[in-house]
C-alpha positions as CSV (number, residue, x, y, z in Angstrom):
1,X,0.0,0.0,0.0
2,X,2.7,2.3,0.6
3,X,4.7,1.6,-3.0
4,X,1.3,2.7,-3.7
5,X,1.0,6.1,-2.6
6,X,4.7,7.0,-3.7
7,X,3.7,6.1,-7.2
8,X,0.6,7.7,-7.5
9,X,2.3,10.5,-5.9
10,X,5.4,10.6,-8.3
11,X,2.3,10.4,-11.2
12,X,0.7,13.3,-9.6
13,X,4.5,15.7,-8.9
14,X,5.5,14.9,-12.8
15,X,2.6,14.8,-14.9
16,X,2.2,11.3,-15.7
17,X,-0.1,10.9,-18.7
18,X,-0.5,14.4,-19.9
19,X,0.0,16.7,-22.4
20,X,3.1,18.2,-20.9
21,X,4.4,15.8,-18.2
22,X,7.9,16.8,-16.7
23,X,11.0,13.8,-18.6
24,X,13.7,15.4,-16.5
25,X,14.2,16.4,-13.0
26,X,15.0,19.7,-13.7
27,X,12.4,20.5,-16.4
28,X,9.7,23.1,-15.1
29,X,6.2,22.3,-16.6
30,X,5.1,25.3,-16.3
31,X,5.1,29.1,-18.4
32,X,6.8,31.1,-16.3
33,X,10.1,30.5,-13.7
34,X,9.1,30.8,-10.1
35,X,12.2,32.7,-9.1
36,X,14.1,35.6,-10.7
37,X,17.1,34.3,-13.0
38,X,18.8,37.8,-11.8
39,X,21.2,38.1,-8.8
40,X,21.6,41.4,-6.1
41,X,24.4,43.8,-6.7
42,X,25.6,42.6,-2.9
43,X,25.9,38.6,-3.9
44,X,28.0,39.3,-6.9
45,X,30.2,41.9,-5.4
46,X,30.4,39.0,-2.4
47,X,30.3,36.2,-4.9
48,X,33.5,37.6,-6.5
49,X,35.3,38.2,-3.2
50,X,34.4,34.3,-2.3
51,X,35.7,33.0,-5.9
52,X,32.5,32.6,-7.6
53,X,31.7,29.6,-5.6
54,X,27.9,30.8,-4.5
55,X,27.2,31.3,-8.0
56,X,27.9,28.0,-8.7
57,X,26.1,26.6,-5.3
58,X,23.1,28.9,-6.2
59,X,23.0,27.2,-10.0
60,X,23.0,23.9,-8.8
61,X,20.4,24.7,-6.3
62,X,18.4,26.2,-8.7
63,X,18.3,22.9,-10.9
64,X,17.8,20.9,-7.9
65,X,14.9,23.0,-6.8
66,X,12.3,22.8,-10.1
67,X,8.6,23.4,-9.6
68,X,9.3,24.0,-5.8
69,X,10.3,20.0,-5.8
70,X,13.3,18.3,-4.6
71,X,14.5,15.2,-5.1
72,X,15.6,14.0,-2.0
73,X,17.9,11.4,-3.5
74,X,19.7,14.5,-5.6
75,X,19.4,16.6,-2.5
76,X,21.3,13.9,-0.5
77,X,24.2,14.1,-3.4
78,X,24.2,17.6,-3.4
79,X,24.5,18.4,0.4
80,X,27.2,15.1,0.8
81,X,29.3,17.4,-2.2
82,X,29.0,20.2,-0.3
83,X,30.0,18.5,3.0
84,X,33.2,17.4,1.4
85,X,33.9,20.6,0.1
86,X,34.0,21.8,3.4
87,X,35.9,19.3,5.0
88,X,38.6,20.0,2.1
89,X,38.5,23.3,3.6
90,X,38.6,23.2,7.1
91,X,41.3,20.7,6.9
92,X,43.2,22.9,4.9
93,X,43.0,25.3,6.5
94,X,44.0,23.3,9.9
95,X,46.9,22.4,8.1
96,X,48.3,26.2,6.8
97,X,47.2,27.5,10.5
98,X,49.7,24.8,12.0
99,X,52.4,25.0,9.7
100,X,54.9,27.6,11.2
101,X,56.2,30.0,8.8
102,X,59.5,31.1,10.8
């Protein structure tokens, strides 16, 4: 019974059957983008002091996040990347903060 409902509830979140039914995760079925495709002056100016890497977070979270929908199995992927990113970082970091310089 509950295969059930998460198929008729995958039919209902893509479409199943109709005209325009969603083929890809990140395809919108709809006319019009929910959100605004244009950045703040502030995140760019910030975005290009950080590298450009919440640009490319913000991209990826923008095709994760279609139709107000989430995968969760593609969410799981994307936060695991980002958790190794960071611990890339703070061991990096850890290691150029213990490294004397004398």
């Amino acid at each position: 019974m509950r295969l059930f409902c998460y198929s008729a509830h995958w039919r209902f979140l893509y479409f199943h059957g109709q005209r325009h039914a969603r083929l890809l995760k990140n395809q919108t079925v709809y006319d019009e983008p929910t959100l605004s495709s244009e950045s703040s002056r502030l995140f760019r100016f910030l975005s290009s002091l950080l590298f450009f890497a919440p640009e490319v977070h913000l991209r990826e979270m923008k095709e994760l996040w279609t139709d107000e929908i989430i995968i969760e199995i593609t969410w799981k992927k994307f936060m695991s990347k980002l958790q190794d990113e960071w611990n890339v970082f703070a061991l990096s970091v850890g290691f150029v903060s213990c490294c004397d310089y004398r």
